[in-house]
N, CA, C and O atoms as CSV, one atom per row, in Angstrom:
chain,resi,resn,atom,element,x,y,z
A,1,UNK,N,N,-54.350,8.965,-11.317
A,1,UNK,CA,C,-54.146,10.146,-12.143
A,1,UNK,C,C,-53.492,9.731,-13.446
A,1,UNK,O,O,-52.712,8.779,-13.454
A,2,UNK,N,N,-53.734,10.304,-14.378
A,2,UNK,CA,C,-53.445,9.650,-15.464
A,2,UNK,C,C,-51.775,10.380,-15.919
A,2,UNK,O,O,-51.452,11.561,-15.790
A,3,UNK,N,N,-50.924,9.240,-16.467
A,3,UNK,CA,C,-49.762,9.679,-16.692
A,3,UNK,C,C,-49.064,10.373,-15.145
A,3,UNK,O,O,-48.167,11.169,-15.421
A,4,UNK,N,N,-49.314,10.217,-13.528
A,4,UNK,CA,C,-48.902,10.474,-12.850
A,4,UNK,C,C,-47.641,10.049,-12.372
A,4,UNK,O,O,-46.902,10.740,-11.671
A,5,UNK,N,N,-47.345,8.589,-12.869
A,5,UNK,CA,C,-46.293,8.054,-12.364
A,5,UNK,C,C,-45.183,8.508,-13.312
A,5,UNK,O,O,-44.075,8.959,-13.021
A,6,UNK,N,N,-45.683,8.306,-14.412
A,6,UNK,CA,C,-44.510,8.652,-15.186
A,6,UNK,C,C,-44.190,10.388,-15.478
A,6,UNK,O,O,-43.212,10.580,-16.201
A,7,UNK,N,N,-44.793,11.426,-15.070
A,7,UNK,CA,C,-44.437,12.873,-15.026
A,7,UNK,C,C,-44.079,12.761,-13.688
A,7,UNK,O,O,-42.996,13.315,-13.501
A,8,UNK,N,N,-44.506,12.313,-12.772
A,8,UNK,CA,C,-43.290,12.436,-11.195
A,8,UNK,C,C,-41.713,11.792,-11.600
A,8,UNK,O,O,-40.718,12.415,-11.229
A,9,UNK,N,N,-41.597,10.730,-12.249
A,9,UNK,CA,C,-40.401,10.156,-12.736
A,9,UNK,C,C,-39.141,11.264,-13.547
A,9,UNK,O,O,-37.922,11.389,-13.429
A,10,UNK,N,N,-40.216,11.935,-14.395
A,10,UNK,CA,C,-39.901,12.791,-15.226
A,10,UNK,C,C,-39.607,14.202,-14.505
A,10,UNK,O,O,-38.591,14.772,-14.902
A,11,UNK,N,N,-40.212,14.720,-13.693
A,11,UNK,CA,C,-39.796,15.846,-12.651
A,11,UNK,C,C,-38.829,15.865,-11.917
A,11,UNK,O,O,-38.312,16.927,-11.569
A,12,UNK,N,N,-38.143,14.009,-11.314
A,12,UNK,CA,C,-38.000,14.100,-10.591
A,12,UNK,C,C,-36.135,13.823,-11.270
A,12,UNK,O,O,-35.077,14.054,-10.684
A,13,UNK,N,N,-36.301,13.426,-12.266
A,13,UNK,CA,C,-35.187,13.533,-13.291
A,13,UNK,C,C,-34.497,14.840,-13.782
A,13,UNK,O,O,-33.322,15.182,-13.914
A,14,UNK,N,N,-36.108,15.627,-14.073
A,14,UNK,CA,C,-35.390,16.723,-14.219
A,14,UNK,C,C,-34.756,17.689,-13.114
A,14,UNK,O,O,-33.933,18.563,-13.389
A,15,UNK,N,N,-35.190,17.451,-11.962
A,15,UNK,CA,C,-34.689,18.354,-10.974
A,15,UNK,C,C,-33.031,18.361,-11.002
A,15,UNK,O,O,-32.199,17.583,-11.471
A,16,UNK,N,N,-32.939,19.776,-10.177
A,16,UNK,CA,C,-31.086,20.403,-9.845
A,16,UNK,C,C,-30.911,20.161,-8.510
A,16,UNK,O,O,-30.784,21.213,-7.883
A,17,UNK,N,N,-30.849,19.040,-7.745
A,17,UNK,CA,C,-30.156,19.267,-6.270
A,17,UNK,C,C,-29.121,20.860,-6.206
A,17,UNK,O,O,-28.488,21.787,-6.712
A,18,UNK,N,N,-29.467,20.387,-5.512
A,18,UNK,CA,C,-28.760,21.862,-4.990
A,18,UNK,C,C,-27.545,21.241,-3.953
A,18,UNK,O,O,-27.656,20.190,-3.322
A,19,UNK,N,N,-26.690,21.900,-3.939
A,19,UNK,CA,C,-25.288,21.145,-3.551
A,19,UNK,C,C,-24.526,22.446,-2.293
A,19,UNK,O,O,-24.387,23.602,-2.691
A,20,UNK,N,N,-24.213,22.165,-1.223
A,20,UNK,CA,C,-23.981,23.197,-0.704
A,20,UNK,C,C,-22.358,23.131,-1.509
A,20,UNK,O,O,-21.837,22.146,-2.033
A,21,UNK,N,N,-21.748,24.684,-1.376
A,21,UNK,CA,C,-21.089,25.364,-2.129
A,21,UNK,C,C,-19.569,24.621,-1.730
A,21,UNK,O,O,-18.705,24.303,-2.547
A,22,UNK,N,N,-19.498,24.418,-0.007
A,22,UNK,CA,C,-18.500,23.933,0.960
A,22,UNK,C,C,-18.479,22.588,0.481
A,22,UNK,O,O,-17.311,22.203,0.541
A,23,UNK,N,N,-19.250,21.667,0.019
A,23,UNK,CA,C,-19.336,20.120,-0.490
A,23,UNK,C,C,-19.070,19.994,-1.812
A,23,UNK,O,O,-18.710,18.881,-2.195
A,24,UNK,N,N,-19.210,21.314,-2.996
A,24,UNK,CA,C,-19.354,20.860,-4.449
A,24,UNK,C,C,-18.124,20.495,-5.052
A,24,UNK,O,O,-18.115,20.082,-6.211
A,25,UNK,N,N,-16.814,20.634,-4.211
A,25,UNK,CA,C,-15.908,20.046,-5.598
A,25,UNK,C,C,-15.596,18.617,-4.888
A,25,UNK,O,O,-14.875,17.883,-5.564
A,26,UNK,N,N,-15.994,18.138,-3.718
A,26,UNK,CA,C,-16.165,16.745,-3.338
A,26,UNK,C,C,-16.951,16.204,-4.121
A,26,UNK,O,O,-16.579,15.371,-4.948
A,27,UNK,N,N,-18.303,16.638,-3.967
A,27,UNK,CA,C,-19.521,16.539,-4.520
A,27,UNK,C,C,-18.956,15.874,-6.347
A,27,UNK,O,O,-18.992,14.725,-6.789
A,28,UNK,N,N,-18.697,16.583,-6.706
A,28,UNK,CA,C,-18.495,16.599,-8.352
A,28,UNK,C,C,-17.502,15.595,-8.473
A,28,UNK,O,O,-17.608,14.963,-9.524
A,29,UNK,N,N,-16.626,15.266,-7.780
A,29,UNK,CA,C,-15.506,14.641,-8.084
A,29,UNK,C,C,-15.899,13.180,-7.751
A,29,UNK,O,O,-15.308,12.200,-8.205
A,30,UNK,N,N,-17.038,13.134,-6.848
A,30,UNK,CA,C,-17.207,11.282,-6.530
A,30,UNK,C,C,-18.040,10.864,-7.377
A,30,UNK,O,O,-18.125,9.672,-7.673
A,31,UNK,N,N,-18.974,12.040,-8.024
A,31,UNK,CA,C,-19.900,11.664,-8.842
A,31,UNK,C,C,-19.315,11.410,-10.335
A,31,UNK,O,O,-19.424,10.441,-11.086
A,32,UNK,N,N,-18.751,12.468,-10.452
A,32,UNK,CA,C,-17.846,12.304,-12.015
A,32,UNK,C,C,-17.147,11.104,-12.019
A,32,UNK,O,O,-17.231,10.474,-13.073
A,33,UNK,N,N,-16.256,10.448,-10.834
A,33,UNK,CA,C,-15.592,9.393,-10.794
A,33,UNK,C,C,-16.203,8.142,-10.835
A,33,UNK,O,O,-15.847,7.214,-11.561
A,34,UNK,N,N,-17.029,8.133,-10.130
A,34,UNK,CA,C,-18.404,7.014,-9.703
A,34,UNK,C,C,-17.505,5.928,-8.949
A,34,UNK,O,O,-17.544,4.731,-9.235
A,35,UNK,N,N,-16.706,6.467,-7.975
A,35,UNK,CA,C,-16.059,5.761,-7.406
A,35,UNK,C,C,-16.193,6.152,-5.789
A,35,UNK,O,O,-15.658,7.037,-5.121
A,36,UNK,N,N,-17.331,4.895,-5.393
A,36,UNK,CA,C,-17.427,4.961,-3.768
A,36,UNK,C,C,-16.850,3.783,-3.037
A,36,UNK,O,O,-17.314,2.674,-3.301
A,37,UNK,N,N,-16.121,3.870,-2.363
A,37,UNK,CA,C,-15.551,3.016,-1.063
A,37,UNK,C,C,-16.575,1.867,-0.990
A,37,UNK,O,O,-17.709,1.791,-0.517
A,38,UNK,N,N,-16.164,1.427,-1.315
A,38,UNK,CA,C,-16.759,-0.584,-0.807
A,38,UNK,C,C,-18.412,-0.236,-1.436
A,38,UNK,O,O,-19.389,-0.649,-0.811
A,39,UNK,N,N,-18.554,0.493,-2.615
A,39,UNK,CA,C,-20.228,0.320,-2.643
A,39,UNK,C,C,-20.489,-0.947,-4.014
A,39,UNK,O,O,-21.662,-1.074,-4.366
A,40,UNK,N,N,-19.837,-1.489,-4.459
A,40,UNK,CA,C,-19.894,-2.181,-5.462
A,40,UNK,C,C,-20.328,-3.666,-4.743
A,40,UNK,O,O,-19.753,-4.294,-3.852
A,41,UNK,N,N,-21.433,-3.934,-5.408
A,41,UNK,CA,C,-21.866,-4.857,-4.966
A,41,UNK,C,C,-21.411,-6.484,-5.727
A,41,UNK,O,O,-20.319,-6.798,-6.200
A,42,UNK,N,N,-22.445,-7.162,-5.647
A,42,UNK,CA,C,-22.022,-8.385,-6.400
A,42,UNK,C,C,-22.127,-8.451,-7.811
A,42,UNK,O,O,-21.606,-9.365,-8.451
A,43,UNK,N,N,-22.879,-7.376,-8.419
A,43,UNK,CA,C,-22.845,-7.236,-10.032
A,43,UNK,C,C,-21.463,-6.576,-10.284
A,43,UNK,O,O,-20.652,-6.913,-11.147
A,44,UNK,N,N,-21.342,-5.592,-9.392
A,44,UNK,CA,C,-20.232,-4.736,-9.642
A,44,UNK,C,C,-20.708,-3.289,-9.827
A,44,UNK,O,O,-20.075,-2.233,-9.819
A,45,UNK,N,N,-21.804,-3.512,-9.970
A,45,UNK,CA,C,-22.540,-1.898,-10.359
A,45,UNK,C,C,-22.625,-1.074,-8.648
A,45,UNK,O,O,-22.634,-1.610,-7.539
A,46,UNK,N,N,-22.670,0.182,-8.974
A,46,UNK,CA,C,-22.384,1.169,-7.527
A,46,UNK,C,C,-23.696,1.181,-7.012
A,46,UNK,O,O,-24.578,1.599,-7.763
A,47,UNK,N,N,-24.082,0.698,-5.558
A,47,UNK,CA,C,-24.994,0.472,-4.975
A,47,UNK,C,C,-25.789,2.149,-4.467
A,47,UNK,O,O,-25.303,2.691,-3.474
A,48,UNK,N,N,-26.461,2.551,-4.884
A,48,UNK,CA,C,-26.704,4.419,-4.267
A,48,UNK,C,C,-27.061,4.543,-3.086
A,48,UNK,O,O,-26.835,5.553,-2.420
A,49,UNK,N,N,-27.757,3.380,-2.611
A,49,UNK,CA,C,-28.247,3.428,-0.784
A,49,UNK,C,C,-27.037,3.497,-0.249
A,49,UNK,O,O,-26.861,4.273,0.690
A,50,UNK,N,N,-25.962,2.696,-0.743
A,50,UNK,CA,C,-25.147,3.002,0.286
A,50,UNK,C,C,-24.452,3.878,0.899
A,50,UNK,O,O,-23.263,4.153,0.734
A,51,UNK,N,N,-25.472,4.480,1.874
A,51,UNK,CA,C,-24.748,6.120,2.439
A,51,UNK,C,C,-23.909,5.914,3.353
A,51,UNK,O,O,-23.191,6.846,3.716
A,52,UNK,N,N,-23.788,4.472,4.018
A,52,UNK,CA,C,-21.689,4.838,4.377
A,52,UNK,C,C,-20.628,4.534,3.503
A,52,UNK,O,O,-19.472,4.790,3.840
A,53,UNK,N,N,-20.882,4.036,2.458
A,53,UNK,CA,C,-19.715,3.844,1.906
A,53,UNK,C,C,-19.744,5.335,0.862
A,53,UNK,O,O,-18.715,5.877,0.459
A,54,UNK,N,N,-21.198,5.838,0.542
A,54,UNK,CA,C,-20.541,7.461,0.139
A,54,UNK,C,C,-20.117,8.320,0.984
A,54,UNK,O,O,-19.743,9.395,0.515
A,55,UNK,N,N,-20.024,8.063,2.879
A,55,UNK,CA,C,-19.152,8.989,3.590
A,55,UNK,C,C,-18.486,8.775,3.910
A,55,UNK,O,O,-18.001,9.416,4.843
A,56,UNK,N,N,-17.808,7.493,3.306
A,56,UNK,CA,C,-16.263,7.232,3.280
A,56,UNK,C,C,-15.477,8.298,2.194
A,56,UNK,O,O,-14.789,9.314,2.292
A,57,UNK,N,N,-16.044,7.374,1.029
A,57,UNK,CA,C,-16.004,8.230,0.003
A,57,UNK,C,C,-15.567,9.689,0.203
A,57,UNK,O,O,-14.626,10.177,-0.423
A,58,UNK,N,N,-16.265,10.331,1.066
A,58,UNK,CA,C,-16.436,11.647,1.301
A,58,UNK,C,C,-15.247,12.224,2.327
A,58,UNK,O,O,-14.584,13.224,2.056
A,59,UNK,N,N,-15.058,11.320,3.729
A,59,UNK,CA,C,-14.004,11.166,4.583
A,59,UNK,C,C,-12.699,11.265,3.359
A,59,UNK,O,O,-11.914,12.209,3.448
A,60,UNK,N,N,-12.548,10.318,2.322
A,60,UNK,CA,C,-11.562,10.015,1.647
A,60,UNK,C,C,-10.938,11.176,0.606
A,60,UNK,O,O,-9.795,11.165,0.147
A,61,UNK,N,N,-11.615,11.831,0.439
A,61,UNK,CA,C,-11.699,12.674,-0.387
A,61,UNK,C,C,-11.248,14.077,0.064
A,61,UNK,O,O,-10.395,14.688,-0.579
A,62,UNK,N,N,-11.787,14.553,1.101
A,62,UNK,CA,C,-12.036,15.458,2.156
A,62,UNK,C,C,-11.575,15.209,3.471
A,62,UNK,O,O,-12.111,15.998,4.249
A,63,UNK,N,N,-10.535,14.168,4.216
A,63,UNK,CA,C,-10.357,14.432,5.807
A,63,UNK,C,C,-10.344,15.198,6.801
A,63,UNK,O,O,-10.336,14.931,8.003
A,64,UNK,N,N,-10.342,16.730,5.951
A,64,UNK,CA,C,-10.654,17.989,7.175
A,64,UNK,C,C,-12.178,17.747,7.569
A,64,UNK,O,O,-12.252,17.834,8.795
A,65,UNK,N,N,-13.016,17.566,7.191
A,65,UNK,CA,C,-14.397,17.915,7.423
A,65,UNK,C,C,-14.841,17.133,8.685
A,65,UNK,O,O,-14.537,15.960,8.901
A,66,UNK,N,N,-15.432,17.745,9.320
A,66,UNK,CA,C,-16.153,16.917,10.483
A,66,UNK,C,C,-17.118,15.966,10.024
A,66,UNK,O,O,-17.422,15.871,8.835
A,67,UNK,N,N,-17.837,14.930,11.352
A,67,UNK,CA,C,-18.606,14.252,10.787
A,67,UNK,C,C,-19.547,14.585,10.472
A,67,UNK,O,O,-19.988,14.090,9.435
A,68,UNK,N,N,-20.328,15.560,11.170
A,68,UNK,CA,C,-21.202,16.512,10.779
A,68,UNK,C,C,-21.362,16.994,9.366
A,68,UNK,O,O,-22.426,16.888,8.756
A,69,UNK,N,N,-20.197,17.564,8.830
A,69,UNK,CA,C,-20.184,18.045,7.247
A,69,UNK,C,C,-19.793,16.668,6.140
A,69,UNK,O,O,-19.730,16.698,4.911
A,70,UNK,N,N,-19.601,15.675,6.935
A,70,UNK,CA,C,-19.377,14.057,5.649
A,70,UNK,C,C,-20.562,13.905,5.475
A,70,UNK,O,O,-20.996,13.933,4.323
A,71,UNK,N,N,-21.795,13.611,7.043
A,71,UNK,CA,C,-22.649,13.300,6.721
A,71,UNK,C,C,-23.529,14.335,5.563
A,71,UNK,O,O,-23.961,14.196,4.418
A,72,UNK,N,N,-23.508,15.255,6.435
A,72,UNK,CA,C,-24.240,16.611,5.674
A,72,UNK,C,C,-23.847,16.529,4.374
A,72,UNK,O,O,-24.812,16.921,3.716
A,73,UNK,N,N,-22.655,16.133,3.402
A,73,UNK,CA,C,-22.305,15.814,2.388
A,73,UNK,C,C,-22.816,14.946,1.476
A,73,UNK,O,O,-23.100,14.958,0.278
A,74,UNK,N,N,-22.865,13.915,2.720
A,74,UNK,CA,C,-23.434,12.387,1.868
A,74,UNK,C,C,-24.480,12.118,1.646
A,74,UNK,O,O,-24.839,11.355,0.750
A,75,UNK,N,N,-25.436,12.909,2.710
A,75,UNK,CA,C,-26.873,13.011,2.040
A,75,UNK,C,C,-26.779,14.218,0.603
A,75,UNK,O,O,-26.833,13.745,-0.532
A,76,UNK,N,N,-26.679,15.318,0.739
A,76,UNK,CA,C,-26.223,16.073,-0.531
A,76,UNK,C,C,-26.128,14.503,-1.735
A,76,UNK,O,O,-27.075,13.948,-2.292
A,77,UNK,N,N,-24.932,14.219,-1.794
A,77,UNK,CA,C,-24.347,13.198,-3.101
A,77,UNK,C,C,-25.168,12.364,-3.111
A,77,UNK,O,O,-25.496,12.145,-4.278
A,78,UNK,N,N,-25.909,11.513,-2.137
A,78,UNK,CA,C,-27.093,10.222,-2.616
A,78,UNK,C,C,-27.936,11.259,-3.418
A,78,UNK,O,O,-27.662,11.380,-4.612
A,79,UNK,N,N,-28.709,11.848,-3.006
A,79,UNK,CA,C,-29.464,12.966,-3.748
A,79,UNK,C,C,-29.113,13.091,-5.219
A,79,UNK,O,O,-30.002,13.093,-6.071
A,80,UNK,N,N,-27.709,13.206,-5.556
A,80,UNK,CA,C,-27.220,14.137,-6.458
A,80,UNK,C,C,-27.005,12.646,-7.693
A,80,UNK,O,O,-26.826,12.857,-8.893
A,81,UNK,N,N,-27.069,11.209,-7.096
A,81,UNK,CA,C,-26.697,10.299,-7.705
A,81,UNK,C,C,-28.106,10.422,-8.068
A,81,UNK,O,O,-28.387,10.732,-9.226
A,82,UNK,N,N,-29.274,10.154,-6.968
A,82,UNK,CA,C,-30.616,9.469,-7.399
A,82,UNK,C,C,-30.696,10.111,-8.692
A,82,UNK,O,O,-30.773,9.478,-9.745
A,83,UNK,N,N,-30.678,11.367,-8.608
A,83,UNK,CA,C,-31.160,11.809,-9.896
A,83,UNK,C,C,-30.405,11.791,-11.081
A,83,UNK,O,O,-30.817,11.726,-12.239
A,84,UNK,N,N,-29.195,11.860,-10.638
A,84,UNK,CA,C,-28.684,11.133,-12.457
A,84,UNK,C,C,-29.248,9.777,-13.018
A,84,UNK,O,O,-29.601,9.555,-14.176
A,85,UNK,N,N,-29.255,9.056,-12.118
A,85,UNK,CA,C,-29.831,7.630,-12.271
A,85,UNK,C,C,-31.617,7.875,-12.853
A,85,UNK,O,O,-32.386,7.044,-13.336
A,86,UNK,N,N,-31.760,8.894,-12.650
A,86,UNK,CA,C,-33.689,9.384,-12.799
A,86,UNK,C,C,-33.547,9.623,-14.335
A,86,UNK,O,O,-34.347,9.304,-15.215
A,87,UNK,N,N,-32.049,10.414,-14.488
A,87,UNK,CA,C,-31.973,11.102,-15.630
A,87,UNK,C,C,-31.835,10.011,-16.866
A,87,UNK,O,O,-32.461,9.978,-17.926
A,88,UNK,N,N,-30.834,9.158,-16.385
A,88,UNK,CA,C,-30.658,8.362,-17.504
A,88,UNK,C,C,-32.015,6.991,-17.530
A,88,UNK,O,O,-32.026,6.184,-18.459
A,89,UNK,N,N,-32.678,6.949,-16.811
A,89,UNK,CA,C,-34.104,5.595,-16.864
A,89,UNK,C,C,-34.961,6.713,-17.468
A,89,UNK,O,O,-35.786,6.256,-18.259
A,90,UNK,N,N,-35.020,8.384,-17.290
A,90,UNK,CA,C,-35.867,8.567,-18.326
A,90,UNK,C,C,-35.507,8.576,-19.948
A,90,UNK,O,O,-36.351,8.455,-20.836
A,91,UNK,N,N,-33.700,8.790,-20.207
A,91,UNK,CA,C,-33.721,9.386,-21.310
A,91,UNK,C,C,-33.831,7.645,-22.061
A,91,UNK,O,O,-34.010,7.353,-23.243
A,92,UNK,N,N,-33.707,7.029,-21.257
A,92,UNK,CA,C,-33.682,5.424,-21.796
A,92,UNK,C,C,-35.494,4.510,-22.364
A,92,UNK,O,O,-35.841,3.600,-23.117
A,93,UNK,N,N,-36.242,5.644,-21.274
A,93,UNK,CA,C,-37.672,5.382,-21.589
A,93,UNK,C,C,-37.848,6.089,-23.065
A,93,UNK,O,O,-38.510,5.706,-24.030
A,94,UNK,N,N,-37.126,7.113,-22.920
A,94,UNK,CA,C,-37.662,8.220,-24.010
A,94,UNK,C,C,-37.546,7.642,-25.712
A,94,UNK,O,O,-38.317,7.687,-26.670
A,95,UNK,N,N,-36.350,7.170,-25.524
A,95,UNK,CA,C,-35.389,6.667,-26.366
A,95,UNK,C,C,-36.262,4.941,-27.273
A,95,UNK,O,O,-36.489,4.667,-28.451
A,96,UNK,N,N,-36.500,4.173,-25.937
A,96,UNK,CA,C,-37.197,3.253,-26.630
A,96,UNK,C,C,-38.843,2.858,-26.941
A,96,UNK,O,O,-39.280,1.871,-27.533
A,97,UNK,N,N,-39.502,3.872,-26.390
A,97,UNK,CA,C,-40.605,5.058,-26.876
A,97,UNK,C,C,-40.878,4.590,-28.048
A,97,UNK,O,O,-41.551,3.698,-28.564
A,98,UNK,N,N,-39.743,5.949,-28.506
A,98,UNK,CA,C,-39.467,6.397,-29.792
A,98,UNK,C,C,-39.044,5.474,-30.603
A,98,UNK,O,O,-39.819,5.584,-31.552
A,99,UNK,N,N,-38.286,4.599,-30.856
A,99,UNK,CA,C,-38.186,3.825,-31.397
A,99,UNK,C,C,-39.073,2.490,-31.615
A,99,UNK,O,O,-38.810,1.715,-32.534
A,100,UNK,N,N,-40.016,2.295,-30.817
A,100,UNK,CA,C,-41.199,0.972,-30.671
A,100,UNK,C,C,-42.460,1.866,-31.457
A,100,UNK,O,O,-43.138,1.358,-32.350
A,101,UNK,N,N,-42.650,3.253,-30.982
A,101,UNK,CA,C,-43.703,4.259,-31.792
A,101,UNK,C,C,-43.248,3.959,-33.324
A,101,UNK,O,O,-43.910,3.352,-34.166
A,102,UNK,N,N,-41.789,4.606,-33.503
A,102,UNK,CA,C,-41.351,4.410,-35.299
A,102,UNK,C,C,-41.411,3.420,-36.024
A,102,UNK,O,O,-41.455,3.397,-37.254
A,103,UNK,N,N,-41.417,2.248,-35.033
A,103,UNK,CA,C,-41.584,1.172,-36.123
A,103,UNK,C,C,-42.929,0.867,-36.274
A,103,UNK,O,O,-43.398,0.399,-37.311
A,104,UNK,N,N,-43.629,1.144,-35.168
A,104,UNK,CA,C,-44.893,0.931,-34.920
A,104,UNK,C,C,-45.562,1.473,-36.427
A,104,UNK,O,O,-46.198,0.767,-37.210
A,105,UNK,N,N,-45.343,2.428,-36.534
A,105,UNK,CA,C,-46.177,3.423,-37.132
A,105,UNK,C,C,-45.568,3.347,-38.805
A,105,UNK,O,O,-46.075,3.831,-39.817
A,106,UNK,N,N,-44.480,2.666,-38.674
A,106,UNK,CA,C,-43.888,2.353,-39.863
A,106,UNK,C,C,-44.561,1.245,-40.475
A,106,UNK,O,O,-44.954,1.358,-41.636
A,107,UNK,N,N,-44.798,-0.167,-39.613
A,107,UNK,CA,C,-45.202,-1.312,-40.548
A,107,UNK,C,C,-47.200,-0.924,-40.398
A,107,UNK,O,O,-48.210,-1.452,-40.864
A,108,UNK,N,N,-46.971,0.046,-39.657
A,108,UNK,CA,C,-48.601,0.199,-39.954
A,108,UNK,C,C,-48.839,0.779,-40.929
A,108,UNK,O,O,-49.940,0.604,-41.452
A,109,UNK,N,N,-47.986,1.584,-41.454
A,109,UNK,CA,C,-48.509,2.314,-42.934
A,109,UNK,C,C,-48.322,1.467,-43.575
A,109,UNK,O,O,-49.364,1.181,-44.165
A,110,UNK,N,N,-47.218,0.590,-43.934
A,110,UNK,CA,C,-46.499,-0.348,-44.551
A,110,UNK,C,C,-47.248,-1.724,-44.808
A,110,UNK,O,O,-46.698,-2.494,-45.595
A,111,UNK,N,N,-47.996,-1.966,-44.444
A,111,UNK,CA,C,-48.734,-3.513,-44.195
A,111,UNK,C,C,-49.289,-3.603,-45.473
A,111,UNK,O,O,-48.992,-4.578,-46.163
A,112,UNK,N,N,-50.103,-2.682,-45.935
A,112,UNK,CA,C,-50.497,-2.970,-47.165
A,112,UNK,C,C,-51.686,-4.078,-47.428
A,112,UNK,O,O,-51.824,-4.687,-48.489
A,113,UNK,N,N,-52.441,-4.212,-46.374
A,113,UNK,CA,C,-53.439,-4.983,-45.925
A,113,UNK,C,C,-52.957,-6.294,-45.120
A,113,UNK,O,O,-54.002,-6.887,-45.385
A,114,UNK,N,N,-52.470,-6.940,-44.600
A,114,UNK,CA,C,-52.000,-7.725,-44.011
A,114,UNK,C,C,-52.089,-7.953,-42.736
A,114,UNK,O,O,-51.184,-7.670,-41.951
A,115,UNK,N,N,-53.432,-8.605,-42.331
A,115,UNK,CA,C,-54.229,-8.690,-40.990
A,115,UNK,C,C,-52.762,-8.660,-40.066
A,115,UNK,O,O,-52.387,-7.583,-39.601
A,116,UNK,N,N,-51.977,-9.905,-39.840
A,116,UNK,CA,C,-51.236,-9.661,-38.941
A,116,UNK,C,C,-49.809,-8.475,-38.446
A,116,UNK,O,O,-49.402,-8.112,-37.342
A,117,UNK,N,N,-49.380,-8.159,-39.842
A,117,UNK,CA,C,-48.496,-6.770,-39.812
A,117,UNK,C,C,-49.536,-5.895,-38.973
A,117,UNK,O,O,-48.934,-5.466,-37.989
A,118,UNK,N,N,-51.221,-5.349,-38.982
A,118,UNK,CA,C,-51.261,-4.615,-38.433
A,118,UNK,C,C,-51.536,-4.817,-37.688
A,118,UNK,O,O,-51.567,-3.844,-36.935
A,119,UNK,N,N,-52.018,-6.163,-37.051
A,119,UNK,CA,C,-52.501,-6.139,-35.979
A,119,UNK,C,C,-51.064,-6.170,-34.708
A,119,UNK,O,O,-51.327,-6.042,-33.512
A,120,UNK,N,N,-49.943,-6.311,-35.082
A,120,UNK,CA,C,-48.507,-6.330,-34.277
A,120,UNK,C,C,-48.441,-5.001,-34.179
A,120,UNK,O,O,-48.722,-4.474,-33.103
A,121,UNK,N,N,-48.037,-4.188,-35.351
A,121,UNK,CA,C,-48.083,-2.995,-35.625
A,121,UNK,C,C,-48.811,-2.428,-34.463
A,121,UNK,O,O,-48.158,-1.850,-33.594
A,122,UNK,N,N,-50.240,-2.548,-34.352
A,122,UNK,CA,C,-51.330,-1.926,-33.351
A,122,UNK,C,C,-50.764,-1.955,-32.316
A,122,UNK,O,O,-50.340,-1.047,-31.601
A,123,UNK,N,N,-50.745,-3.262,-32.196
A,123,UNK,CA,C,-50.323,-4.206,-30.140
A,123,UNK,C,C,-49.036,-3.586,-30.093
A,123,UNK,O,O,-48.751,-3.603,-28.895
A,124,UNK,N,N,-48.040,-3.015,-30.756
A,124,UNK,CA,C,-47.110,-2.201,-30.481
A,124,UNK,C,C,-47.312,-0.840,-30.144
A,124,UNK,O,O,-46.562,-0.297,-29.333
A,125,UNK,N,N,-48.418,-0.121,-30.778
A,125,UNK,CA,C,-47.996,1.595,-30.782
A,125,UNK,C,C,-49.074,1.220,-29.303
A,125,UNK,O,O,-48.571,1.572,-28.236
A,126,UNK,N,N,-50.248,0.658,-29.230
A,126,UNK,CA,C,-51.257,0.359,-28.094
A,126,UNK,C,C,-50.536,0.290,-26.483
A,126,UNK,O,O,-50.882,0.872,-25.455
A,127,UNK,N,N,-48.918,-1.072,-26.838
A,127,UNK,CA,C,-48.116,-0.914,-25.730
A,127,UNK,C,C,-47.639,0.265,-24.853
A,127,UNK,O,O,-47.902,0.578,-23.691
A,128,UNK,N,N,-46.513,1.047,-26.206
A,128,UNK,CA,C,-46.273,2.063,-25.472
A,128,UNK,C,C,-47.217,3.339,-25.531
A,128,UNK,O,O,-46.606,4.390,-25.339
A,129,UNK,N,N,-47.982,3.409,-25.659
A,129,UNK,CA,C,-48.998,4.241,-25.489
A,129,UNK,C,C,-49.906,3.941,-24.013
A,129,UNK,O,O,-50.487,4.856,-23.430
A,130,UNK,N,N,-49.914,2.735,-23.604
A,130,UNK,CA,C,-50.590,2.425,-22.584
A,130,UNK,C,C,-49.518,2.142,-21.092
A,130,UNK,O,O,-49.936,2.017,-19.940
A,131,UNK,N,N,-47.719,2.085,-21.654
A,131,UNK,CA,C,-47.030,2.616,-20.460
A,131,UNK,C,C,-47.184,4.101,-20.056
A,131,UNK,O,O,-47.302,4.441,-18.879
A,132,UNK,N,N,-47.176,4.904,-21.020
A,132,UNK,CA,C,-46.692,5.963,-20.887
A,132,UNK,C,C,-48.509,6.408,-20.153
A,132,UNK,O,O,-48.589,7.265,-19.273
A,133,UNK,N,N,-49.041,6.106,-20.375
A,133,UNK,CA,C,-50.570,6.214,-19.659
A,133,UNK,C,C,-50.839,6.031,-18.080
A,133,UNK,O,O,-51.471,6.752,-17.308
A,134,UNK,N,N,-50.088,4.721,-17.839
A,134,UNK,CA,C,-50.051,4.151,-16.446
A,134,UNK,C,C,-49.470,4.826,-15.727
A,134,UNK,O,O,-49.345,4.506,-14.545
């Protein structure tokens, strides 16, 4: 399907998890913090699979809750991460797009006959024109 992968990417970025009401100021507070219990891996960056260390997280945050409502929580928050993470790889696609199109389209007016300015020029706007296709 044409452009399928990248409008599911894009849908799936834009979506609102929905957060039960009993989880949202947990919810908001691990995400705003980006601070989960042992999920930092060897880069250091926060690992999102890791759904026990976000129901620690969640235990930590919350100790009244049963396990029932950590777990029920922690699926909620992986959810609620994937898609920020959706949000920012699209606004990051969007972003350098736009900027590979502008120049694109810049040294193509700009060349002024100059076989290879346009032919880069081309093989540039051709690139992202043919991700955003796939």
């Amino acid at each position: 399907m044409l452009i399928g992968r990248q409008l599911a990417a894009a849908k799936a970025a834009l979506a609102a998890p929905q957060i039960d009401p009993r989880y949202s100021n947990v919810a908001e507070t691990i995400v705003r913090s980006g601070k989960i219990s042992g999920s930092k891996g060897f880069t250091g960056k926060t690992k999102l699979d890791d759904r026990d260390a976000i129901a620690a997280s969640v235990r930590s945050y919350d100790p009244n809750l049963s396990p029932k409502d950590v777990e029920h929580a922690a699926d909620q928050i992986t959810v609620k991460l994937h898609v920020e993470k959706a949000r920012v790889e699209l606004l990051m696609k969007v972003i350098v797009s736009v900027f590979c199109l502008a120049a694109g389209i810049y040294f193509l007016v700009r060349s002024s006959g100059n076989p290879d300015l346009t032919k880069w020029a081309s093989g540039l706007i051709g690139t992202v024109v043919g991700y955003w296709l796939a």
